[in-house]
C-alpha positions, 0 to 999 in steps of 0.5 A: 512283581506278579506276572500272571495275576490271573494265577498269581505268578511273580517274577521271581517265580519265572526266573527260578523256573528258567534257572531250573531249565525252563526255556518255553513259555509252554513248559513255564504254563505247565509248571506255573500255570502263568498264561493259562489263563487270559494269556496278557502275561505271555509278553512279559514271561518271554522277556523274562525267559529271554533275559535268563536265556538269552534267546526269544522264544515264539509265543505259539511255535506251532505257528512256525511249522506253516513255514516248514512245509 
């Protein structure tokens, strides 16, 4: 099944990528391009992450240091 239509990202694709150590929807972009684009795709990326994973990752972690301070 194609994730990221915008950059023709399949399912398989994210798992591989998350089986090789990929564990952020940051570094999935960078190696596949998915999210790069429109960003509609970034929900059903960090689900499949999650699911290799087994833990949520924030979509923008940058967003969390607010809280840090």
């Amino acid at each position: 099944m194609y994730v990221c239509i915008c950059n023709g990202v399949t399912e398989r694709q994210i798992r591989e990528a998350a089986a090789h150590g990929c564990r952020t929807v940051a570094e999935l972009t960078m190696r596949t391009g998915c999210g790069a684009t429109c960003g509609t795709c970034l929900d059903t990326a960090v689900d499949l992450l999650d699911s290799v994973h087994g833990g949520r990752e924030p979509l923008f972690p940058i967003l969390n240091l607010s809280h840090a301070a």
